[in-house]
C-alpha positions in Angstrom: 19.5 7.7 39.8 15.9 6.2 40.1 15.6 3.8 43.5 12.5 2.6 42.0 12.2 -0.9 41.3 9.5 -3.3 40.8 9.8 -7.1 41.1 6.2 -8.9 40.3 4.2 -6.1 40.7 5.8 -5.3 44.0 8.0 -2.3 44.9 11.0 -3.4 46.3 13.3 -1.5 48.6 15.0 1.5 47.5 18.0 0.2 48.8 17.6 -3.1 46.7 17.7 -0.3 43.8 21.3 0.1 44.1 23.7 -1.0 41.3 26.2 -3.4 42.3 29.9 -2.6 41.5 32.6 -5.0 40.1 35.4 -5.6 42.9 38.2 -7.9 42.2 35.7 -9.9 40.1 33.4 -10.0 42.4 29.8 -8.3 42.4 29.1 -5.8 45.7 26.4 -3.6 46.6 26.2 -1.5 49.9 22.8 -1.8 51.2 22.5 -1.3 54.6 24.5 0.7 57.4 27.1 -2.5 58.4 27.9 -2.9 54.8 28.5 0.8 54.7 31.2 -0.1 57.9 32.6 -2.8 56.3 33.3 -1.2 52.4 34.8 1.8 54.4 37.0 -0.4 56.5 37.9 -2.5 53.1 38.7 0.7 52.0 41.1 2.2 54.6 42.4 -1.1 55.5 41.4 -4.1 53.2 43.8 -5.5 51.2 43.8 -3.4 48.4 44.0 -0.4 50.0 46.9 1.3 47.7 45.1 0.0 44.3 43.8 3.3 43.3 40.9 2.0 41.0 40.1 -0.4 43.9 39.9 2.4 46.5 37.6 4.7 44.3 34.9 1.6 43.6 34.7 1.2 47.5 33.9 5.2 47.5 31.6 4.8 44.8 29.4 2.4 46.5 29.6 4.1 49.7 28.6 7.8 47.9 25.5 6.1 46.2 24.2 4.2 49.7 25.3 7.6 51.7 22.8 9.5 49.0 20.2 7.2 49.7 20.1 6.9 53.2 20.0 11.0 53.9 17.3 11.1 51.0 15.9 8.6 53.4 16.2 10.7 56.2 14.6 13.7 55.3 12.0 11.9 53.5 11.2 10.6 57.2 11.8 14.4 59.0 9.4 15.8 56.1 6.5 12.8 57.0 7.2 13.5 60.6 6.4 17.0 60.3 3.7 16.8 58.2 2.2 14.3 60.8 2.7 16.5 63.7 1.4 19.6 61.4 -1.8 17.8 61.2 -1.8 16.7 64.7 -1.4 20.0 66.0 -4.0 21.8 63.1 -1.1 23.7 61.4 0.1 23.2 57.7 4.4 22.7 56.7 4.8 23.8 53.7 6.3 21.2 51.7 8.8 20.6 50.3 10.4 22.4 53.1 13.2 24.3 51.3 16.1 24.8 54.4 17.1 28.4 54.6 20.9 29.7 55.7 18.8 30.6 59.0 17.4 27.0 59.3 18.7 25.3 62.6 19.2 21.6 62.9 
């Protein structure tokens, strides 16, 4: 999926990127970490809990926000190390490519 999205020759949010999914008629999008809380809850709890087709619509949603947020996050761990690389006069390579040795 491309999060790239232009709205009068502005880029918007990646998170503004995100499809919307059909829900008992109704458009939804998850965009942000409380509407990640609430589409889970909906999910475990909401009405429609045992409507199968219901259930994996609310896990849909919440898999392509979950992408986008940890793409998100390394995006921000990669910029932070290649700021304190150049702070300190020593070059990340980049892309960093975690090992199974890498620690976290």
């Amino acid at each position: 999926m491309l999060y790239l999205r232009e709205e009068n020759n502005q880029v918007l949010s990646p998170y503004a990127a995100l499809p919307p999914l059909e829900i008992n008629g109704k458009e939804v999008v998850v965009a942000e970490g409380t509407g990640a809380i609430r589409a889970y809850e909906a999910m475990l709890y909401g009405h429609e809990r045992h409507d199968p087709a219901i259930r994996s619509a609310w896990k849909s949603l919440l898999l392509q926000y979950c992408k986008l947020d940890t793409l998100a996050m390394v995006i921000s761990v990669l910029d932070g190390n290649r700021r304190e690389s150049a702070h300190f006069g020593t070059r990340v390579p980049l892309p960093y490519r975690p090992t199974a040795h890498s620690v976290w």
